[in-house]
Biopython code that builds the backbone (N, CA, C, O; Angstrom):
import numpy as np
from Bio.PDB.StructureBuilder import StructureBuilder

atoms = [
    (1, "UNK", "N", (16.251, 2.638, 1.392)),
    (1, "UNK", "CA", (15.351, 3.043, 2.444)),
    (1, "UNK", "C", (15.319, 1.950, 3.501)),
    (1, "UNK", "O", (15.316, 0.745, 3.250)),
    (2, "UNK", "N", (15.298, 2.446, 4.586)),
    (2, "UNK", "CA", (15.230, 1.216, 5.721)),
    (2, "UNK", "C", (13.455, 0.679, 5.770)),
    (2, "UNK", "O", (12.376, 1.266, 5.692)),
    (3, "UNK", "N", (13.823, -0.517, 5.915)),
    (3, "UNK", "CA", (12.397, -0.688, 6.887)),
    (3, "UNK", "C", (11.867, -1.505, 7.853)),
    (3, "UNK", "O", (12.984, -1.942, 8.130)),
    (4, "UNK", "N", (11.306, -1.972, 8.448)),
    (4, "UNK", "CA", (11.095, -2.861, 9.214)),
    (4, "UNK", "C", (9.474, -2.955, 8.883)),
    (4, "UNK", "O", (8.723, -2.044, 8.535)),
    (5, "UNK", "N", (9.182, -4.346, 9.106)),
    (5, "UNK", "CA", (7.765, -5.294, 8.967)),
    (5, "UNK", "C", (7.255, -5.541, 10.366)),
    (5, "UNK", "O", (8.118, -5.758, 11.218)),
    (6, "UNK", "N", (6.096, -5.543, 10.706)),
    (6, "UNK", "CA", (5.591, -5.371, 11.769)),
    (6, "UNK", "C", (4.731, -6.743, 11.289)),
    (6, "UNK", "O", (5.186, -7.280, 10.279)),
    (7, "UNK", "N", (3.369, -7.466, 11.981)),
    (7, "UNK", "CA", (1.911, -8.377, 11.470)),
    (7, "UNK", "C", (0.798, -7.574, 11.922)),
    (7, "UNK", "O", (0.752, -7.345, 13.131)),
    (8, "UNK", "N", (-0.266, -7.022, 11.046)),
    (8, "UNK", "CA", (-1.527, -6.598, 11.721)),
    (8, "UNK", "C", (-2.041, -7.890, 11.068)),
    (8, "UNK", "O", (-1.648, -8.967, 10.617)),
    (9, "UNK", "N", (-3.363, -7.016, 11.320)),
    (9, "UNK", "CA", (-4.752, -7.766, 10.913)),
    (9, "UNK", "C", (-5.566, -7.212, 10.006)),
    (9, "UNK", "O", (-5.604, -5.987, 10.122)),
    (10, "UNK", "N", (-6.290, -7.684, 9.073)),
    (10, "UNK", "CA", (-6.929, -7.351, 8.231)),
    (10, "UNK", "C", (-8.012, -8.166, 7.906)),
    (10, "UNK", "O", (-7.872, -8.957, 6.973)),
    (11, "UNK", "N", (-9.670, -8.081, 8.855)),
    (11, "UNK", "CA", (-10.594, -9.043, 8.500)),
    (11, "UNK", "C", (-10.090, -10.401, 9.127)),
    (11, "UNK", "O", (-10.252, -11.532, 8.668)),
    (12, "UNK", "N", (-9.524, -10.072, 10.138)),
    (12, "UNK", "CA", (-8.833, -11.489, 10.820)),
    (12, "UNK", "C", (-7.652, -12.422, 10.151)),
    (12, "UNK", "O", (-6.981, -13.352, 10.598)),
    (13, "UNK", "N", (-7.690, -11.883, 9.120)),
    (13, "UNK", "CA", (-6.257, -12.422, 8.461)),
    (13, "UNK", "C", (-5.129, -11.498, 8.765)),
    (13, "UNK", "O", (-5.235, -10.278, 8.644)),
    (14, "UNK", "N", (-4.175, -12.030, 9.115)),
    (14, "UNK", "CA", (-2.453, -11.455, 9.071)),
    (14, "UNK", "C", (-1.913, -11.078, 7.748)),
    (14, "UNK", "O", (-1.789, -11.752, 6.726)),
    (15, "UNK", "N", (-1.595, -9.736, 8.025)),
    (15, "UNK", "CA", (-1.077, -8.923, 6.985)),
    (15, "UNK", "C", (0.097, -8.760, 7.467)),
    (15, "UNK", "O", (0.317, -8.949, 8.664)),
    (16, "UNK", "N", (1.057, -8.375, 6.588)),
    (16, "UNK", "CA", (2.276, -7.665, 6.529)),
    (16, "UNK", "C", (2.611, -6.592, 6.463)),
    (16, "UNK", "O", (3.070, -6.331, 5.351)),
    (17, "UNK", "N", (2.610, -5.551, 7.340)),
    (17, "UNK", "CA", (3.200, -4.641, 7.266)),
    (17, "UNK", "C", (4.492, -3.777, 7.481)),
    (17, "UNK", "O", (5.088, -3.814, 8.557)),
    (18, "UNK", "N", (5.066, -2.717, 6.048)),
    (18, "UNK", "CA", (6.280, -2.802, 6.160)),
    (18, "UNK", "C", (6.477, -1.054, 6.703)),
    (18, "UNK", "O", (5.846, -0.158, 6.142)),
    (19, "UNK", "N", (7.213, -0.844, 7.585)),
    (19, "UNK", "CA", (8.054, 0.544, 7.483)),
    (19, "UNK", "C", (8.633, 1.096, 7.058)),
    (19, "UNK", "O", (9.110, 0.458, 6.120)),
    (20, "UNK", "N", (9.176, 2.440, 7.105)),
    (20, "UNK", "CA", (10.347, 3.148, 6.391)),
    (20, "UNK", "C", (10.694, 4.132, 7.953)),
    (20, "UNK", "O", (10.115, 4.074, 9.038)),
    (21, "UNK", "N", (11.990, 5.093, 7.462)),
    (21, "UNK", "CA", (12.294, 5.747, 8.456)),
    (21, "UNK", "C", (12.513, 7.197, 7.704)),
    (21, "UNK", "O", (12.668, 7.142, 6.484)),
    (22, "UNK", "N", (12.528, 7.965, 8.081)),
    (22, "UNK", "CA", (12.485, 9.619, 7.460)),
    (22, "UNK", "C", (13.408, 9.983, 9.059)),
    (22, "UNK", "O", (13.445, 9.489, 10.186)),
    (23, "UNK", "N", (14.181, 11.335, 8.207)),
    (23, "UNK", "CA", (14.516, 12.486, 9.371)),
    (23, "UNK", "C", (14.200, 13.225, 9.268)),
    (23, "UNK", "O", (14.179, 13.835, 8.199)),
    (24, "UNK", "N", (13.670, 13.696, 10.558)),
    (24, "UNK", "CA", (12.599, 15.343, 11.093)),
    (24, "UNK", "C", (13.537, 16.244, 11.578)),
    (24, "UNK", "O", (14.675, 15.784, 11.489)),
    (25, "UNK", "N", (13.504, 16.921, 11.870)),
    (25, "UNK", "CA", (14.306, 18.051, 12.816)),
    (25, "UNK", "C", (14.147, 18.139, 14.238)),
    (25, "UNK", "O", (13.130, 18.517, 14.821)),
    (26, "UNK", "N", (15.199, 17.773, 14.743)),
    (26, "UNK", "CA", (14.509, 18.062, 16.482)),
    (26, "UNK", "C", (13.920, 19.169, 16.821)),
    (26, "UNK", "O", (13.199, 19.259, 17.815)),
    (27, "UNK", "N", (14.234, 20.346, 15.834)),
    (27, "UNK", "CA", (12.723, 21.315, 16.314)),
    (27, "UNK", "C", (11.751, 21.018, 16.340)),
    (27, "UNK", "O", (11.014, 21.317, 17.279)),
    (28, "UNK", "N", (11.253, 20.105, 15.020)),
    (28, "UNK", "CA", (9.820, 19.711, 14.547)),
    (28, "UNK", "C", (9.461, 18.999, 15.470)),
    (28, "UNK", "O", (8.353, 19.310, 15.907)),
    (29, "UNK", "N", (10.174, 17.761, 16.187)),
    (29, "UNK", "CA", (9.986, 16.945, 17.104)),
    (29, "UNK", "C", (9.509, 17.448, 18.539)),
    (29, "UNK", "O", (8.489, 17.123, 19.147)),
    (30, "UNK", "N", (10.559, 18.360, 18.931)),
    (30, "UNK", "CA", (10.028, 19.527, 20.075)),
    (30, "UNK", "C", (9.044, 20.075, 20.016)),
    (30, "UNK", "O", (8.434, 20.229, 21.074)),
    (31, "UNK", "N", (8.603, 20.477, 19.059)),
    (31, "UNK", "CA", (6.940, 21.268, 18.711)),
    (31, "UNK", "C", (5.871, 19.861, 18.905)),
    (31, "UNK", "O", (4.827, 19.922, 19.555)),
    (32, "UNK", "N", (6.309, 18.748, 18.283)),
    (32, "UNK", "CA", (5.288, 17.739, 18.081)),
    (32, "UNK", "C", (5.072, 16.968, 19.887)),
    (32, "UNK", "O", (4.049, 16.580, 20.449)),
    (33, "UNK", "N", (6.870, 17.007, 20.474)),
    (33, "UNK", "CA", (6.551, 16.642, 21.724)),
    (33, "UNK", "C", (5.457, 17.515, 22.396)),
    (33, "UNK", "O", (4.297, 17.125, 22.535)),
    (34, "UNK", "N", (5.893, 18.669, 22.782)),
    (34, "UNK", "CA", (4.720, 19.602, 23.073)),
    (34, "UNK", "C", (3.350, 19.253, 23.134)),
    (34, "UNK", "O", (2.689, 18.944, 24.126)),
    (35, "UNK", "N", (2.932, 19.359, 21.692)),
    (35, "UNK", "CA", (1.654, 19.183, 21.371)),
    (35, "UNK", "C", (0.823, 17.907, 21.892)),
    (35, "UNK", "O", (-0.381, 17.780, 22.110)),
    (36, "UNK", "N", (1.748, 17.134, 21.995)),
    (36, "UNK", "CA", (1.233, 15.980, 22.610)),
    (36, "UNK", "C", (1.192, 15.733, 23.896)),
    (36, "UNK", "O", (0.356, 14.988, 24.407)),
    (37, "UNK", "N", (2.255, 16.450, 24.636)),
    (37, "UNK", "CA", (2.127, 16.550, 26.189)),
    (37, "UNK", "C", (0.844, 17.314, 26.495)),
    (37, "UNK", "O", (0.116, 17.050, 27.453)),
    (38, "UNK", "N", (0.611, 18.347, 25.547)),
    (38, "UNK", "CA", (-0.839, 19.705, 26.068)),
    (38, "UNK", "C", (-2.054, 18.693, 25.386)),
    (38, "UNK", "O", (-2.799, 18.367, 26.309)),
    (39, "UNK", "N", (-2.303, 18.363, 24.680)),
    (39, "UNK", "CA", (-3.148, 17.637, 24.446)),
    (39, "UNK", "C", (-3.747, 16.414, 24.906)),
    (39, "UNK", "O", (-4.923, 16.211, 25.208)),
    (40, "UNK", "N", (-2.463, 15.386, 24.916)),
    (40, "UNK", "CA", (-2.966, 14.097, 25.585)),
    (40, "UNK", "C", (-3.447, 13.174, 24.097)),
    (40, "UNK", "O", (-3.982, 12.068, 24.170)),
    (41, "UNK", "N", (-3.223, 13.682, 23.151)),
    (41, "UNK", "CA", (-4.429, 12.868, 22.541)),
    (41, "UNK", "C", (-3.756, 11.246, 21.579)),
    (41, "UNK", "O", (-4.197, 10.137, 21.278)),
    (42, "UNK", "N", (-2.368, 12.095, 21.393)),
    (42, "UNK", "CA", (-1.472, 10.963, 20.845)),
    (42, "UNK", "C", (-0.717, 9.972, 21.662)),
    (42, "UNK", "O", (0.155, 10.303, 22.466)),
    (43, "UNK", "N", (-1.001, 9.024, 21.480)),
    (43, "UNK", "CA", (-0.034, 8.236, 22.444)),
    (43, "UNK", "C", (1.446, 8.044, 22.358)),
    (43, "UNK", "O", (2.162, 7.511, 23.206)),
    (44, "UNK", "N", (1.845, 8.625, 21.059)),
    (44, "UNK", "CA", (3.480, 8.717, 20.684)),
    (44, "UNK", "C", (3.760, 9.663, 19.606)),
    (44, "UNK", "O", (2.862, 10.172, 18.935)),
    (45, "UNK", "N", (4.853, 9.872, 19.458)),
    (45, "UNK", "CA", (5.491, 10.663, 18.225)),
    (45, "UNK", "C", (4.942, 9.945, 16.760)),
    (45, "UNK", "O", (4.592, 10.371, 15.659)),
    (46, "UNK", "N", (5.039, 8.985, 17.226)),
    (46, "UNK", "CA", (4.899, 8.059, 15.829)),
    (46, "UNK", "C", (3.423, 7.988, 15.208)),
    (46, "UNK", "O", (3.235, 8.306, 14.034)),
    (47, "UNK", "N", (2.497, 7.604, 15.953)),
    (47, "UNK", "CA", (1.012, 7.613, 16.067)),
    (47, "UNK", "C", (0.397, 9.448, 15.368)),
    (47, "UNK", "O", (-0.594, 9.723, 14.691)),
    (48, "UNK", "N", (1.819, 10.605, 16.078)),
    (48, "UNK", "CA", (1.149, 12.081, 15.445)),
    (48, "UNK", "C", (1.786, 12.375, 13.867)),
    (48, "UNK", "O", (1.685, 13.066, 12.854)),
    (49, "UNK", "N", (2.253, 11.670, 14.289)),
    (49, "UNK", "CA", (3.358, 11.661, 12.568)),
    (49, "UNK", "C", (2.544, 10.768, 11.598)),
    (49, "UNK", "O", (2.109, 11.121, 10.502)),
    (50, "UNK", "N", (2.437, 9.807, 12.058)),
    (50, "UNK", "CA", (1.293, 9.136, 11.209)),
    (50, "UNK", "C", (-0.053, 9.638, 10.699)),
    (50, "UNK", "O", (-0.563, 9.749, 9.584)),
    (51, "UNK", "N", (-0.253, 9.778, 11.370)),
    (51, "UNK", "CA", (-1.962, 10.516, 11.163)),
    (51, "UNK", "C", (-1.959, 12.194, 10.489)),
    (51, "UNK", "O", (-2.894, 12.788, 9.952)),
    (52, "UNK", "N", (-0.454, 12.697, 10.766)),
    (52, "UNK", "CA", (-0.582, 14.204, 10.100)),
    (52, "UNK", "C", (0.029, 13.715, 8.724)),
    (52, "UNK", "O", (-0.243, 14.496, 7.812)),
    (53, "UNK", "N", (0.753, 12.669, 8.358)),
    (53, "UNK", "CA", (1.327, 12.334, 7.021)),
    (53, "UNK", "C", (0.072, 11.597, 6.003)),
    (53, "UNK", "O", (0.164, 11.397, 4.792)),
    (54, "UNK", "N", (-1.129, 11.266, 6.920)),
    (54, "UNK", "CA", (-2.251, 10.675, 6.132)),
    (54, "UNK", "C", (-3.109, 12.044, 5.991)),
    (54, "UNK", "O", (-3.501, 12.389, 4.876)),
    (55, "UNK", "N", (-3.327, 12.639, 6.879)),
    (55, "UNK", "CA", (-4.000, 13.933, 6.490)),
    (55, "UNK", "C", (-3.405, 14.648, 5.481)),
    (55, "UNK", "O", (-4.217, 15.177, 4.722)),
    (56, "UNK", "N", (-2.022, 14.871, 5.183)),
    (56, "UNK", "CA", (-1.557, 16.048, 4.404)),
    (56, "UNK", "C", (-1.290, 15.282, 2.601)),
    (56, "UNK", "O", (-0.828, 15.840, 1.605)),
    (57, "UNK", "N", (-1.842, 13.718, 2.785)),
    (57, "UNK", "CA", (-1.684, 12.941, 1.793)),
    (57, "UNK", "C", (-3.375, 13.117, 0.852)),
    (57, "UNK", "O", (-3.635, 13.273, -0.341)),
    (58, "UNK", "N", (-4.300, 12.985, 2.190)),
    (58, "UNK", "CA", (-5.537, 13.349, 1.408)),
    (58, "UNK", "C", (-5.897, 14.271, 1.030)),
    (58, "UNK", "O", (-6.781, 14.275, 0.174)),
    (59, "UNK", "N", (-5.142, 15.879, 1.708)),
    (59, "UNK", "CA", (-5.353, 17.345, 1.550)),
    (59, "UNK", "C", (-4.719, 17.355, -0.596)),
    (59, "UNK", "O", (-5.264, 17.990, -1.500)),
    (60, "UNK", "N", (-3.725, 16.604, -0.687)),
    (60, "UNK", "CA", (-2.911, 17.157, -1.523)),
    (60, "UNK", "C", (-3.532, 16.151, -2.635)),
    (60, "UNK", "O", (-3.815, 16.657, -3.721)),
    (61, "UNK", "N", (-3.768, 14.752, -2.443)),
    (61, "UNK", "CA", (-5.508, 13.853, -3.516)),
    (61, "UNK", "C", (-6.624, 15.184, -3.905)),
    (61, "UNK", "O", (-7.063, 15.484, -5.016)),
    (62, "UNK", "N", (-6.820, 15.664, -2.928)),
    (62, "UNK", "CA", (-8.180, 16.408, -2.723)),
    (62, "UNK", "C", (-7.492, 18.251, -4.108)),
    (62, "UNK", "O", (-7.990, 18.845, -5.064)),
    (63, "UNK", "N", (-6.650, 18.320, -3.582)),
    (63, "UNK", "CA", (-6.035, 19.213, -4.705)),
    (63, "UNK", "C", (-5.865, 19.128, -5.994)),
    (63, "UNK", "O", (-6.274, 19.836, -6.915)),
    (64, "UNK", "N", (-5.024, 17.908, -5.957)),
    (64, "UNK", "CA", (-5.059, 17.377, -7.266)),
    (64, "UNK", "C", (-6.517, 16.979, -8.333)),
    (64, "UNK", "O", (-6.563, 17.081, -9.559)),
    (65, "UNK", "N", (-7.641, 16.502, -7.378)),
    (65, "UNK", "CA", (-8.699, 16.582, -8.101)),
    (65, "UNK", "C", (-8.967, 17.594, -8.520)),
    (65, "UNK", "O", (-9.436, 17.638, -9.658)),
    (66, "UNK", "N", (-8.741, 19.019, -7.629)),
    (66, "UNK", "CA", (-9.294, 19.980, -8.166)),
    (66, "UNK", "C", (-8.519, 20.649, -9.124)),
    (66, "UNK", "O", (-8.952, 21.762, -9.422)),
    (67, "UNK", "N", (-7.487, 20.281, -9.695)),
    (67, "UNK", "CA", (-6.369, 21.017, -10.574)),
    (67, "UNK", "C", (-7.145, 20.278, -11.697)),
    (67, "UNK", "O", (-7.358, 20.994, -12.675)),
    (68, "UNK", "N", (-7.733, 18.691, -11.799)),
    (68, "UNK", "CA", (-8.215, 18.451, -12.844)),
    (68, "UNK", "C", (-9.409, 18.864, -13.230)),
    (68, "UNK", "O", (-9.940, 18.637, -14.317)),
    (69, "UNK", "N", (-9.858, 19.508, -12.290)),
    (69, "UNK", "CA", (-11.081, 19.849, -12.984)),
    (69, "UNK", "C", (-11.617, 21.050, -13.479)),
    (69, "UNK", "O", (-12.753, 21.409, -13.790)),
    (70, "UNK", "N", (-10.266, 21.696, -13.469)),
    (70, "UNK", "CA", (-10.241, 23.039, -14.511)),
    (70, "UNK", "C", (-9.743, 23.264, -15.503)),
    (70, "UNK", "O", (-9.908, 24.358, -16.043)),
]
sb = StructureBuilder()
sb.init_structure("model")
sb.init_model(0)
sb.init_chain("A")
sb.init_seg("    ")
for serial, (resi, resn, name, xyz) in enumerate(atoms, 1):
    if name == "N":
        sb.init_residue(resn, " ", resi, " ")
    sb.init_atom(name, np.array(xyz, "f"), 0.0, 1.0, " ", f" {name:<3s}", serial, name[0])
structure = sb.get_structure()
């Protein structure tokens, strides 16, 4: 897997953070450009990809709890 390391912050200390790279489909990308031109709300591809890969991470936590609890 590729990745690249970026430095945030964490509580004022420097963290390490690392990347990876995935391939999308330039359809998917075309739909996502879109959405972001009509909206305004993302500042990049990367920033909507991010935030829909953390949403569809807690949707599928949130499932899994409920598979255990039947």
């Amino acid at each position: 897997m590729n990745s690249k390391s970026s430095r945030g912050t964490e509580r004022g200390r420097k963290v390490k953070v690392e990347f990876g790279a995935v391939s999308i489909p330039l359809a998917v990308l075309e739909e996502v450009d879109k959405l972001i031109a009509k909206l305004g709300y993302w500042p990049s591809r990367s920033a909507f990809v991010r935030e829909a890969c953390l949403e569809k991470i807690e949707r599928e936590y949130e499932r899994l709890r409920k598979l255990k609890k039947e």
